[in-house]
N, C-alpha and C positions, 0 to 999 in steps of 0.2 A: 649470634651476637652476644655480648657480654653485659649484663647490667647487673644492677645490685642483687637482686633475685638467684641468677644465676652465679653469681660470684658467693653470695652467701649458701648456696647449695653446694659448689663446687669447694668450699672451707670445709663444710659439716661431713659432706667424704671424705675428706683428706683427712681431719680428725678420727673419722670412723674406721678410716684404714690401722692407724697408731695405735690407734684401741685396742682395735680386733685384727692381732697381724694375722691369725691364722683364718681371715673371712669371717663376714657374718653368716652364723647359719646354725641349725640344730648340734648341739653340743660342743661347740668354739666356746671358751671360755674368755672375756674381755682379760687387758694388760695387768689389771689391777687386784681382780679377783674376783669382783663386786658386778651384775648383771648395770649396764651401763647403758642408756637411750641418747644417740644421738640424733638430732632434728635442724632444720629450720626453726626459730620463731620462739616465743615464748611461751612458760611453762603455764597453764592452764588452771584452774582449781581442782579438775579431775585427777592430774598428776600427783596430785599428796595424799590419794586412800586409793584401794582398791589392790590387786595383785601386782599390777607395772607402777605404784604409786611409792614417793619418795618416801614414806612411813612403813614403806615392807621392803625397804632395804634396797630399793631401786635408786640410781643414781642419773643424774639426766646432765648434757651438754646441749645449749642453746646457740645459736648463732643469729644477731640480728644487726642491723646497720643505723646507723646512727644517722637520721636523717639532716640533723645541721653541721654537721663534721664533712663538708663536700668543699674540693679545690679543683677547678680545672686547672689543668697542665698547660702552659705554654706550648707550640707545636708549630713546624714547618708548615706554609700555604703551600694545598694543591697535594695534598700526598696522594701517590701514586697508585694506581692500580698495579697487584701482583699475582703472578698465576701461581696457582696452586696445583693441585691433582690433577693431572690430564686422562681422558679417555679418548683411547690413538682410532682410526679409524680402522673400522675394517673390511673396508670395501676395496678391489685391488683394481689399479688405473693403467693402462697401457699403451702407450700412441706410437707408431710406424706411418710416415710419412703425413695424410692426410685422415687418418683414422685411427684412433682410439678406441678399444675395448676393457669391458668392464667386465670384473670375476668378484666372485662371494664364495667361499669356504662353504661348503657341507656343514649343515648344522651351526653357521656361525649365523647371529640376525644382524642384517644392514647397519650400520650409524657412524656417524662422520660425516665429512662434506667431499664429495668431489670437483673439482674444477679442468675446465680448460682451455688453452692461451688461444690462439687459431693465428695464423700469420695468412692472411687474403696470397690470390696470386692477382686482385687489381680486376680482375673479368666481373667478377658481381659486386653487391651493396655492403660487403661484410667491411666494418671498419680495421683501421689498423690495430693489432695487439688486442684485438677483441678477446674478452673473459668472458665466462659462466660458469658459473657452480650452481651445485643442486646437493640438499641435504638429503641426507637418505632415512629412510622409513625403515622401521624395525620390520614390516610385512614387504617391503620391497624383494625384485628379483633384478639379476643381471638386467634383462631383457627391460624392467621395466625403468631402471635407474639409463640406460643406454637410449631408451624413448625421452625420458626426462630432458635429458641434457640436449638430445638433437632439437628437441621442442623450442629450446629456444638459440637456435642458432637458423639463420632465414637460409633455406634451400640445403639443412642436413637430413639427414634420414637415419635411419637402420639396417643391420642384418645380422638378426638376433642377437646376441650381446655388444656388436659393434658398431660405433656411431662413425656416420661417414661423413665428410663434409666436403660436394666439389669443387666449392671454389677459395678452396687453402690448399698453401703450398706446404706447410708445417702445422703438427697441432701439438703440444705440450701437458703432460697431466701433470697434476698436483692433487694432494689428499691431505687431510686437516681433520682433527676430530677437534673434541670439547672440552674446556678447561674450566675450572674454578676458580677465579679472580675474586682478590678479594684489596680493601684498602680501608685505612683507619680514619675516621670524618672526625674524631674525639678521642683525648685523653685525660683520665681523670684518677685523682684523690678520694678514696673516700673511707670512713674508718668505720671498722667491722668491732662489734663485740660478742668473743667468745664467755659464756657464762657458766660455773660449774656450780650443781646443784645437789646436797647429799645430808642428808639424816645425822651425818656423822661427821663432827669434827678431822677424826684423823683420817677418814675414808676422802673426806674433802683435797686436805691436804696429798693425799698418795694420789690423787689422779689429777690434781694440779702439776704437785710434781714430773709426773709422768708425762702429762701433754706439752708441758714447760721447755722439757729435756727434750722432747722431739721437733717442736716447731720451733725451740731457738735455732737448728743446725737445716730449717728449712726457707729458703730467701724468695723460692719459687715456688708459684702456686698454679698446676693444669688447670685451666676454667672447661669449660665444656666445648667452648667452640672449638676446641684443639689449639690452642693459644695458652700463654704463658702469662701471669700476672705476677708483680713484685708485693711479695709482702713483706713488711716489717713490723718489727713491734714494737709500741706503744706506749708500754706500762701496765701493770697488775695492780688488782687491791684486793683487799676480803670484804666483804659484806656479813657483820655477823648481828646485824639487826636485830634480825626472827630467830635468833639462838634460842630463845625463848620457847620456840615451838619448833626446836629441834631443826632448823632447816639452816644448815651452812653453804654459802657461795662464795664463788672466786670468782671476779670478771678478770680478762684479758683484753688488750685492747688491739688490734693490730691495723695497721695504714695500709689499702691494698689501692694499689695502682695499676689500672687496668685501660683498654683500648676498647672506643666503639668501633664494631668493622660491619662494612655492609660487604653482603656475598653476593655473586652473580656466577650465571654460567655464561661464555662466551666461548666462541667459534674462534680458532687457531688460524691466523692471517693463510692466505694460500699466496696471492699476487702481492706483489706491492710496487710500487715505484717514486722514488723520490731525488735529493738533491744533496750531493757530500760537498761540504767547502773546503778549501785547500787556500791557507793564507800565505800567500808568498810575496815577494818584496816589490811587488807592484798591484798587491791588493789579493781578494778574496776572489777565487774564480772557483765557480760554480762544475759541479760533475753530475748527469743526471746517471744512474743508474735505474738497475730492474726488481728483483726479487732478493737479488743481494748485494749490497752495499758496496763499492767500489773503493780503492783508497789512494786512488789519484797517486800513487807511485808513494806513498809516506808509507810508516811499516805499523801506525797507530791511531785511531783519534781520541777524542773527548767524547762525553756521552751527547755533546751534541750534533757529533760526526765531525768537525773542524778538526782539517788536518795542519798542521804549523809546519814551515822548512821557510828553511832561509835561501839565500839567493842562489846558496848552490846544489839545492837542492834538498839538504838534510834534513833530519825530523829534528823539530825544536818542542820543548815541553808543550803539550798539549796542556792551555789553560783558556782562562776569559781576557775576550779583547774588551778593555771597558770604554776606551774610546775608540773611534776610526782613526786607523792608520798610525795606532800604538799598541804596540802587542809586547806584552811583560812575560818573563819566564815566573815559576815558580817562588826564587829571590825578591821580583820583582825590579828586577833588570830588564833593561830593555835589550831584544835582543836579533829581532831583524833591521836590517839594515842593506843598503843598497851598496853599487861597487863605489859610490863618494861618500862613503859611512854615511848620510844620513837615514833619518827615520822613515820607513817604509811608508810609500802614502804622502812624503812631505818635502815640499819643492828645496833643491839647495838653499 
């Protein structure tokens, strides 16, 4: 997750990359010439004596946030959860008639979810479209993922890798691993200030320049979560206060707009079932489907499955019906209608 912490650490990389294009590390010489400290946070008393100290010719870049400089962003209610990186399962599923058998790969360890459907043949207690899944355990075997699953189905058993069940007439597998969902609860404004700190007037100026030249041609900024923040910039000034005692600075200012996101891991649907609407010119009728979404003979829907045709059948823009028994294209035209042209839903 991104907060000002991590967004001002993810900045002071990003500058330390510009610095040091060839890596930091023994004998990389920074952009400018000048041995260069980039950090989080503000410069210390310690940092103006000593060997790494701004009076032996050390140069430093600060990055700190400006705590009354914050705007929340306006934003959509209810944003959405989105999957991310999946880990596919590695457990293999198999079903023939009323039995299912389970295999694992040599050297591969269990994880994922397995499921499955069971269709009764009516002689025992087993209900209709009955499911079970069972997660599997990185120490699991065939044998014992194959015990798992009959465990919970009343009157299944075993024989060694495969589960039996006798009173279904069909069983169906399914497999699911685990994914990374992730969704934004906040978005926000907040202004960051880069500071440059050096002994020497023109050394000031050549590593301003420098930083200047490379974060104007940059709009994006990596944060750590694997996410993108918008930066922009600000406005510059010099600070030549402490010339006095040799210490020249340039703050930077820059506006970085970034997203709160909460992470979760979650399990990849195996069964489902639900209801596709199909708006036709005697109303919205209902289609239940199973595991995959039906489309009622239309060739498209909306994201909330409504399928649009007119009386004769055709697909009409999939949009929002805002009232009952008024359905608008696109234009905003109305555009079903019955065989005495009026409004779908509405008495001559």
């Amino acid at each position: 997750m991104a907060d000002i912490g991590t967004i001002s650490r993810a900045l002071a990389y990003s500058i330390a990359q510009i610095l040091y294009p060839s890596g930091i590390g023994a004998g990389t010489s920074p952009l400018t010439g000048r041995r260069t400290i980039v950090r989080r946070g503000w410069i210390t008393n310690a940092d103006y004596t000593g060997p790494c100290g701004l009076r032996s010719g050390v140069d430093y870049v600060t990055v700190t946030s400006y705590g009354s400089a914050y705007r929340q962003l306006a934003e959509p209610l209810g944003w959405p959860w989105r999957e991310g990186a999946v880990s596919a399962c590695s457990v293999g599923l198999e079903a023939t008639g009323n039995q299912a058998t389970v295999s694992v790969s040599d050297g591969v360890a269990p994880s994922g979810l397995v499921g499955l459907r069971i269709t009764p043949d009516g002689s025992g207690l087993l209900p209709a479209n009955m499911c079970v899944s069972y997660a599997a355990q990185s120490d699991d075997t065939s044998e014992l993922i194959a015990q798992s699953l009959a465990g919970l189905i009343d009157g299944a058993y075993t024989y060694g890798t495969t589960v039996i069940v006798p009173n279904a007439t069909l069983i169906k597998t399914a497999t699911a691993g685990y994914g990374q969902i992730t969704r934004t609860t906040r978005r926000q404004e907040q202004l960051f200030l880069v500071s440059l700190w050096s002994s020497n007037g023109n050394a000031r100026d050549n590593l301003g320049s420098a930083l200047d030249a490379a974060l104007s041609a940059q709009s994006w900024l990596a944060t750590l979560d694997g996410q993108n923040a918008l930066l922009t910039f600000a406005g510059s000034n010099d600070v030549d206060s402490a010339q006095m005692q040799s210490l020249y600075r340039r703050d930077f200012r820059f506006k970085i707009t970034f997203d709160t996101i909460n992470t979760q891991t979650a399990a990849q649907m195996m069964f489902g079932v639900g209801l596709s609407h199909a708006a036709t010119q005697i109303g919205v009728a209902l289609h239940p489907f199973g595991d995959t979404p039906g489309n009622a003979g239309a060739l498209s829907s909306d994201e909330q499955g409504t399928f649009y045709k007119d009386a004769a059948g055709n697909l009409v823009f999939a949009v929002e019906q805002p009232y009952e028994g008024l359905m608008l294209n696109q234009a905003g035209d109305v555009v079903l209608q019955d065989t005495a042209t009026n409004l779908a839903g509405q008495p001559a």
